[in-house]
C-alpha positions as CSV (number, residue, x, y, z in Angstrom):
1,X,-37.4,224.8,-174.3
2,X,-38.1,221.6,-176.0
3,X,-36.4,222.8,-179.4
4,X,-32.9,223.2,-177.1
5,X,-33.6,220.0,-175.6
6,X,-34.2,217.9,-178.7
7,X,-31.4,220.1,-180.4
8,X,-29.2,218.8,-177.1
9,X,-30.4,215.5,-177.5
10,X,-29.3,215.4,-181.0
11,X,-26.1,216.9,-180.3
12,X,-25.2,214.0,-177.5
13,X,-26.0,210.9,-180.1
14,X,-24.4,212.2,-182.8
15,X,-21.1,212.7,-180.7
16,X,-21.8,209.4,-179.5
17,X,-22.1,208.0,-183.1
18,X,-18.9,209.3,-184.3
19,X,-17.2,208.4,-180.9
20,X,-17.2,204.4,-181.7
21,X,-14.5,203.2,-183.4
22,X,-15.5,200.8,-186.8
23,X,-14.7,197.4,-186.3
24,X,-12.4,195.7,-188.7
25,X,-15.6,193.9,-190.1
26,X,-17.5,197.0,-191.0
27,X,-14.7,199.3,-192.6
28,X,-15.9,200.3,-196.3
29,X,-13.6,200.3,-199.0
30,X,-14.2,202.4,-202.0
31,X,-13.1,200.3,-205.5
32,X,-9.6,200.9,-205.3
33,X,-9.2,200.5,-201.4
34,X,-9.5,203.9,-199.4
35,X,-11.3,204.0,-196.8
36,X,-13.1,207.4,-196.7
37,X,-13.7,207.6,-193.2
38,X,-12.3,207.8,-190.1
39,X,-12.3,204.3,-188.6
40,X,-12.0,206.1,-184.8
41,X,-14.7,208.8,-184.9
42,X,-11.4,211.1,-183.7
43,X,-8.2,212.5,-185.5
44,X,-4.8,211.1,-185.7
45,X,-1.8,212.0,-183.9
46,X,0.9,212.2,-186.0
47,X,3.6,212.0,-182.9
48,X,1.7,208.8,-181.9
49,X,1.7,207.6,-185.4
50,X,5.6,207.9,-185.9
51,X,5.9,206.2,-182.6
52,X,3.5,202.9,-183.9
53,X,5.4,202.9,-187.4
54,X,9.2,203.2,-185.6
55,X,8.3,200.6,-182.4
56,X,8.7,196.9,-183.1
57,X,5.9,195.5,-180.6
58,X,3.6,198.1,-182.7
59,X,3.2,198.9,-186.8
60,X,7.2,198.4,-186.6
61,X,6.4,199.7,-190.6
62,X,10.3,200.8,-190.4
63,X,11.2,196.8,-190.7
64,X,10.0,197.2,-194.0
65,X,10.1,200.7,-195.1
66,X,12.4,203.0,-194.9
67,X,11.5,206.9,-193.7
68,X,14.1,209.7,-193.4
69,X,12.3,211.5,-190.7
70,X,12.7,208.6,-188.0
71,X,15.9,208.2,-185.7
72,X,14.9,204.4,-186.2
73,X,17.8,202.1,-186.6
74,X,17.8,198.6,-189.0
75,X,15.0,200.7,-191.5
76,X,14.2,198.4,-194.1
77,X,14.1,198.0,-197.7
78,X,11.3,195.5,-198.5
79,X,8.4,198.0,-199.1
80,X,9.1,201.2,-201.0
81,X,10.6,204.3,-198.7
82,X,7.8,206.5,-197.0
83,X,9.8,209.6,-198.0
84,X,7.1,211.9,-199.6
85,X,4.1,209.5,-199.1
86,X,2.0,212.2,-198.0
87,X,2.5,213.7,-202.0
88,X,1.6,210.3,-203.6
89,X,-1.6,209.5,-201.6
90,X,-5.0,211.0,-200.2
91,X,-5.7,210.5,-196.8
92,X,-8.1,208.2,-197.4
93,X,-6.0,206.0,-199.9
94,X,-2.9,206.0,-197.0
95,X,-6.0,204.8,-194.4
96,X,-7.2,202.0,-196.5
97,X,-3.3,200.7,-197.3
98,X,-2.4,200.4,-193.5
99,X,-6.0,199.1,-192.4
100,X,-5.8,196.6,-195.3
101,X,-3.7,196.9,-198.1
102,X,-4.6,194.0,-200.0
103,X,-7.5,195.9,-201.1
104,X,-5.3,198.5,-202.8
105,X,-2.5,196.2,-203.8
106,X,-3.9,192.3,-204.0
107,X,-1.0,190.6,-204.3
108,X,1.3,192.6,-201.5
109,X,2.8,190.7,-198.9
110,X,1.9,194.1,-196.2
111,X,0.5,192.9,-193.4
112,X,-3.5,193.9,-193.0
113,X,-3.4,195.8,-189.6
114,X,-7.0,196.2,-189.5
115,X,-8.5,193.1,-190.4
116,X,-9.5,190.2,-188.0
117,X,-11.0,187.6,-190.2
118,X,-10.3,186.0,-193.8
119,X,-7.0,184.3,-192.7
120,X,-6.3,180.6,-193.7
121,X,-4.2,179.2,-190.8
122,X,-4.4,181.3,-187.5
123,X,-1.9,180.0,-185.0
124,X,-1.6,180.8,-181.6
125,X,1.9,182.8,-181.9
126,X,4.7,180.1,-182.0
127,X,3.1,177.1,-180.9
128,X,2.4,175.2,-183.6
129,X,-1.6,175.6,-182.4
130,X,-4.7,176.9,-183.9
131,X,-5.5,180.3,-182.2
132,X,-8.5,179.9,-180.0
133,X,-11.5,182.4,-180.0
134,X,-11.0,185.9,-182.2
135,X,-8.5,187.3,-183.4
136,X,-7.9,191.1,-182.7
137,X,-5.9,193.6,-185.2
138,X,-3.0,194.4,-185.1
139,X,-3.3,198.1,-184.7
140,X,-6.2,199.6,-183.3
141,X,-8.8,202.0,-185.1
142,X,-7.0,205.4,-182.9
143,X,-3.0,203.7,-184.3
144,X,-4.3,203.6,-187.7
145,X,-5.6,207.1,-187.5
146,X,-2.4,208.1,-185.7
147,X,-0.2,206.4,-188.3
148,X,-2.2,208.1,-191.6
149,X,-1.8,211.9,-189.8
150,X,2.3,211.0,-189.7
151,X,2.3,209.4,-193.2
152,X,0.5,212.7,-194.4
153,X,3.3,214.5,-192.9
154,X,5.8,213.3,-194.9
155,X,6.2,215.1,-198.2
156,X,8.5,216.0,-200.1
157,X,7.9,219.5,-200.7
């Protein structure tokens, strides 16, 4: 009886554990910028993730990139094309470019979407203000997840 409950007990905080999401602060980065693990404890949706990387008050990565498999109008040409993404990178390598791909790529101008400190002028939107107390990410530690499971989608084969 006690073996089941300390075996249930167990069971409860590790779920628990891998439940909370990182916060920006704590995500580890290997040497060339992946990010091994999951930084929401859960796996990605890639329907969500297509949905984050196609809407503009989301990733809106498609204002940049461009990606066949989207119905998304105005795609961009800034960043390379997403078309076959999911052949050129790991899943962690893809998770560590959209949380912060300035640790892959130091001199990109991609937006970090999981990073809430380092910046040098925060404003508050367009007001010509500092922002006041923390700043949050951009995308959340689920939308990150959601956007890696669509980029590993897309391949070429």
């Amino acid at each position: 009886m006690r073996l089941t409950t300390l075996t249930l007990a167990m069971t409860l905080a590790a779920g628990t554990a891998f439940a909370n999401p990182v916060v920006p602060g704590d995500v580890t980065y290997t040497e060339y910028g992946a990010v091994e693990a999951s930084l929401s404890g859960a796996a990605g949706d890639a329907a969500e993730g297509a949905k984050v990387v196609s809407t503009r008050s989301m990733g809106n990565c498609v204002a940049c990139h461009q990606v066949s498999a989207l119905d998304a109008a105005f795609q961009g040409n800034v960043g390379p094309s997403l078309d076959g993404v999911g052949d050129r990178w790991n899943e962690a390598e893809l998770r560590g470019i959209v949380a912060d791909a300035k640790m892959t790529y130091e001199g990109t101008m991609m937006p970090s979407f999981y990073k809430t400190t380092g910046y040098i002028r925060p404003g508050d939107a367009y007001t010509g203000k500092a922002a006041k107390g923390e700043l949050e990410p951009l995308l959340s530690a689920q939308q990150i997840e959601d956007v890696v499971a669509f980029l590993m989608t897309l391949k070429t084969q």
